[in-house]
C-alpha positions as CSV (number, residue, x, y, z in Angstrom):
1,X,0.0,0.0,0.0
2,X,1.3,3.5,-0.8
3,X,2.1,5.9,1.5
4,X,1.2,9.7,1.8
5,X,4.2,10.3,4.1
6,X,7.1,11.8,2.4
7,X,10.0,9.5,3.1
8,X,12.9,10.1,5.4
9,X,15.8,11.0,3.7
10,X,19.3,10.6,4.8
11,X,22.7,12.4,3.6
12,X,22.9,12.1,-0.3
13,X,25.4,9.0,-1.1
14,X,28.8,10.6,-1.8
15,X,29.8,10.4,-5.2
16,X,32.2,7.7,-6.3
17,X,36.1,8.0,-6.3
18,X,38.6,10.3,-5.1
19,X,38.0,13.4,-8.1
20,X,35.0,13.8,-6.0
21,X,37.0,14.8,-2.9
22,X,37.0,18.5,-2.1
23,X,40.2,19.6,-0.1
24,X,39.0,22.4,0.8
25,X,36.1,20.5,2.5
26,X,38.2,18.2,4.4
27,X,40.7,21.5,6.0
28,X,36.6,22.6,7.0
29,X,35.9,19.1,8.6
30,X,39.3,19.3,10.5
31,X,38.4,22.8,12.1
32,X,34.8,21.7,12.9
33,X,36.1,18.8,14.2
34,X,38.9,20.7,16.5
35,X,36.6,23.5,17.7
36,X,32.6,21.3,18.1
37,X,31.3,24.7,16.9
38,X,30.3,26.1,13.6
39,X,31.4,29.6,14.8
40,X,34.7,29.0,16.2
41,X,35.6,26.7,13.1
42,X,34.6,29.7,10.7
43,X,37.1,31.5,13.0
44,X,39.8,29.5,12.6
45,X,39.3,29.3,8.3
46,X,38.8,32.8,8.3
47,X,35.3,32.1,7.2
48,X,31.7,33.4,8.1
49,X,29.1,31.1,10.3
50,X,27.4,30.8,7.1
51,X,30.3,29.7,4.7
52,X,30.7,27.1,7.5
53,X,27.7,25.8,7.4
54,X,27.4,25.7,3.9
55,X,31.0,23.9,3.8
56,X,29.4,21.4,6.3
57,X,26.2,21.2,4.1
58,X,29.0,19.8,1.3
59,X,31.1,17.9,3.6
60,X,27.5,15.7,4.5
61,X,27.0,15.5,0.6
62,X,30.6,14.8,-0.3
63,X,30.7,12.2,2.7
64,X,27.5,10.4,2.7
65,X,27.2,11.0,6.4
66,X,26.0,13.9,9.1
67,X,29.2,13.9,10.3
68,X,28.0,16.1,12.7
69,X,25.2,16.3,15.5
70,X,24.7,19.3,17.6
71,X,24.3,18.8,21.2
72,X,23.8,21.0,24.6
73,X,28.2,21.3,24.2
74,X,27.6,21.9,20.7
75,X,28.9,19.7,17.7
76,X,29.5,15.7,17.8
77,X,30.7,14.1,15.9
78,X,29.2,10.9,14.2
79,X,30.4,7.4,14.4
80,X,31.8,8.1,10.9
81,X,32.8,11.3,11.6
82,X,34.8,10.2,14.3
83,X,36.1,7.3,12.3
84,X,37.4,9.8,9.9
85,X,39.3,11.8,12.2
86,X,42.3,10.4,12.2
87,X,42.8,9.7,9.3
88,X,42.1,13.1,7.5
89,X,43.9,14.7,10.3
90,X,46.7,12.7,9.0
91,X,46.4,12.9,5.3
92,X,46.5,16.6,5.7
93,X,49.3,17.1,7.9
94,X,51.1,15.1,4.7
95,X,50.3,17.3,2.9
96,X,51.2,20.4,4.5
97,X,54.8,19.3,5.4
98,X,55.0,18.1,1.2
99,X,54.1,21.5,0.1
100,X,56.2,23.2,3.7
101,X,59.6,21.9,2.0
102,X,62.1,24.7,2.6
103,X,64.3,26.2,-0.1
104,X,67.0,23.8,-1.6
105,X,70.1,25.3,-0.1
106,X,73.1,23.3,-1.8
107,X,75.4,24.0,1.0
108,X,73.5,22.4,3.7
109,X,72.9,19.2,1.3
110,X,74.6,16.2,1.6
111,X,72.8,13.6,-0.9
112,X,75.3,11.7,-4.0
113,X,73.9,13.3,-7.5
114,X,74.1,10.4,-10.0
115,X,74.8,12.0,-13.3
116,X,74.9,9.9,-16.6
117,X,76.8,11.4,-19.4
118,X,78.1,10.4,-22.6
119,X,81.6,10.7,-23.3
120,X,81.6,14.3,-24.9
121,X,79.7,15.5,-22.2
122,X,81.9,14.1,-19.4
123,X,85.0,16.1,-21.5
124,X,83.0,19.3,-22.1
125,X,80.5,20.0,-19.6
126,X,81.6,17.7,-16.5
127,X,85.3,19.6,-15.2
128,X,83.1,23.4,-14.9
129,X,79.7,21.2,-13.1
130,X,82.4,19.4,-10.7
131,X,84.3,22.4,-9.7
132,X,81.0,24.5,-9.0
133,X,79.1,21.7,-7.0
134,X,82.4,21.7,-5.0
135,X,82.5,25.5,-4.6
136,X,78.5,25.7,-4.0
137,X,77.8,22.3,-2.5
138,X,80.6,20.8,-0.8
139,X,78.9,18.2,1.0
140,X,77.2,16.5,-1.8
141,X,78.9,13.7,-4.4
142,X,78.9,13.2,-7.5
143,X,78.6,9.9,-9.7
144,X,78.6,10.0,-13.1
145,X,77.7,6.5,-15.0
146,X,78.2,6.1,-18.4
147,X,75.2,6.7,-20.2
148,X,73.4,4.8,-23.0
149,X,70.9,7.7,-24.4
150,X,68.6,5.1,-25.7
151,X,67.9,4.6,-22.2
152,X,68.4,8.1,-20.9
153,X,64.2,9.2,-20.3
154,X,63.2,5.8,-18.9
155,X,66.8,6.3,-16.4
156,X,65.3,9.9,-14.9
157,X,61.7,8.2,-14.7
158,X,62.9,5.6,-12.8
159,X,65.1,7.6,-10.4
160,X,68.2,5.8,-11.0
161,X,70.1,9.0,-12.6
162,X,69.0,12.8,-11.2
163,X,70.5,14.0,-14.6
164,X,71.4,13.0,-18.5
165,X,74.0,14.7,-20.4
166,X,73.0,13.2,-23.5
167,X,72.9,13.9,-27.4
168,X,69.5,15.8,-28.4
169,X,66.3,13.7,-28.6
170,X,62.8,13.4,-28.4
171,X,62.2,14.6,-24.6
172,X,59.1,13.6,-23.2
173,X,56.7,16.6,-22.2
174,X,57.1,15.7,-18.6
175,X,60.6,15.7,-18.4
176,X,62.9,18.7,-18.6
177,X,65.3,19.4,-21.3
178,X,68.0,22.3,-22.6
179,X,70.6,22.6,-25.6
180,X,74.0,23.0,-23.8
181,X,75.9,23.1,-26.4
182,X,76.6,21.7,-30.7
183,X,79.1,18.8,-31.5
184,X,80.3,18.9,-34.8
185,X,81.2,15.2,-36.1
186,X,84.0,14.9,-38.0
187,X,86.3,12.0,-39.9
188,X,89.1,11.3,-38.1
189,X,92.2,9.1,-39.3
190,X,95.6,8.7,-39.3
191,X,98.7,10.7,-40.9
192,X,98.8,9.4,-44.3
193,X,95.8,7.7,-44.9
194,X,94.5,6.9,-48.3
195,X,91.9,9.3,-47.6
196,X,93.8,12.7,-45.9
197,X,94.0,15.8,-47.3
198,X,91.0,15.6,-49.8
199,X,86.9,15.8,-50.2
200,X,85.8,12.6,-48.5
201,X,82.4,11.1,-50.5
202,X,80.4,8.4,-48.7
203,X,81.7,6.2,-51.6
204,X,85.1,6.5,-49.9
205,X,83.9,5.9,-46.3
206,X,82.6,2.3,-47.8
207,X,85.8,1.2,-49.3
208,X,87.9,1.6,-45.6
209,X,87.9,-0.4,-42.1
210,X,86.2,1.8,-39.5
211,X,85.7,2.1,-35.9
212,X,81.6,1.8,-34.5
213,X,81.1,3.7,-31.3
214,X,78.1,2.5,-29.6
215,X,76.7,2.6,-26.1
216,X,75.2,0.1,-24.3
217,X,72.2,-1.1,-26.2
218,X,74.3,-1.0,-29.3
219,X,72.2,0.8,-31.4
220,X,73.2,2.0,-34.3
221,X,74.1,5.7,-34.0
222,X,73.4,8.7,-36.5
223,X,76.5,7.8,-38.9
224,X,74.9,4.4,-38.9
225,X,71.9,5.8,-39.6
226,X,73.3,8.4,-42.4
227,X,74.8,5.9,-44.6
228,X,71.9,3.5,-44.3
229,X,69.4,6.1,-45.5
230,X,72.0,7.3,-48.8
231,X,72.3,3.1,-49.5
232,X,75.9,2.9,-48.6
233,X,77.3,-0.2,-46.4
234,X,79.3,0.7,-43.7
235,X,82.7,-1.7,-43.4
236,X,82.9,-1.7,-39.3
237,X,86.5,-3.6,-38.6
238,X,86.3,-2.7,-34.2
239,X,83.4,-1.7,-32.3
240,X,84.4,0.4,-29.0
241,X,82.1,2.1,-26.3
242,X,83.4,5.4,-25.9
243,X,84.6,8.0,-28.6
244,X,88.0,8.7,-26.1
245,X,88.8,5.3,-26.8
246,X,89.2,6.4,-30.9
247,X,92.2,9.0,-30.8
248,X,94.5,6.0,-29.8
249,X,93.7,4.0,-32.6
């Protein structure tokens, strides 16, 4: 049989999943929770007794819950109210010492940097970053690793380098990247080769023994990839891992 009686209605069910969650809400529920009164909680956000009920009209919607009662002493909270407590107390005090951090100040750190650098950048750019981290931040290390810079983006996401001194490429749009400076490649060989002291086609390049630099992964690098793309083979006689280990040869 149907009923003329309106139903009783509780709090409206929160909505589903965290997006739903107001912050600002759950700083209100801290205060009312602290204080048992609307007007001292509105106090201590800097809010008017209305703006603090109307944040704990939200906080009921948001939560599902009354949260809390009013009583001759004033506000109570609920059994979920109460249940909640802690843990949003916690959550925000988090929060507040994530955001607090103080100012890096490189003389009071003392942490190892781990740098990983191809072998161009360890010869250019390394000697001035060393001597300044020294001067600036004399209680910190640094460890550079050789550096494959196939692998250099998934290295910083991972958090097993801090920094990549690496030839240009695609940077992802939430990692950080600058120019520092332009290499020029050249063909290097010794005194009286076949091939010094005139123009050098890529016809030439394929009739001679040469040395393949690679990193790590042993891709093929952008010579590799410039003689591929003009059809010429490429006659590799030693393969080494680091350009400084050419000169010698």
């Amino acid at each position: 049989m149907a009923s003329d009686k309106p139903s009783a209605k509780g709090p409206p069910r929160p909505p589903a999943g965290l997006a739903a969650i107001d912050l600002n809400l759950l700083v209100a529920f801290e205060a009312l929770y602290a204080e048992r009164s609307v007007t001292r909680a509105g106090r201590r956000l800097g809010l008017s007794q209305p703006a603090t009920s109307g944040a704990l009209g939200r906080l009921r919607a948001m939560l599902g819950d009354e949260l809390f009662v009013r009583t001759p002493r004033g506000l109570a909270p609920t059994a979920r109210g109460e249940q909640l407590a802690a843990p949003v107390a916690r959550a925000l005090r988090d929060l507040r010492a994530a955001l607090d951090q103080p100012d890096f100040d490189p003389a009071a750190e003392e942490r190892t940097f781990t740098i990983g650098a191809v072998d161009a950048a360890v010869a250019v750019v390394l000697p001035s970053v060393a001597a300044r981290v020294l001067r600036e931040a004399p209680r910190t290390r640094l460890a550079v690793v050789s550096l494959d810079p196939t692998r250099a983006a998934s290295l910083l996401e991972d958090g097993a380098i801090d920094l990549a001194l690496t030839p240009a490429a695609a940077v992802p749009q939430h990692l950080d990247g600058h120019e520092l400076f332009r290499l020029d490649l050249m063909v290097a060989m010794r005194p009286g080769h076949p091939l010094a002291g005139r123009p050098i086609r890529l016809a030439d390049l394929a009739a001679y023994p040469q040395v393949r630099v690679v990193f790590a992964s042993a891709t093929p690098g952008p010579i590799d990839a410039a003689l591929a793309a003009q059809g010429q083979p490429r006659h590799v006689a030693v393969v080494v891992g680091s350009f400084l280990a050419v000169p010698p040869m």
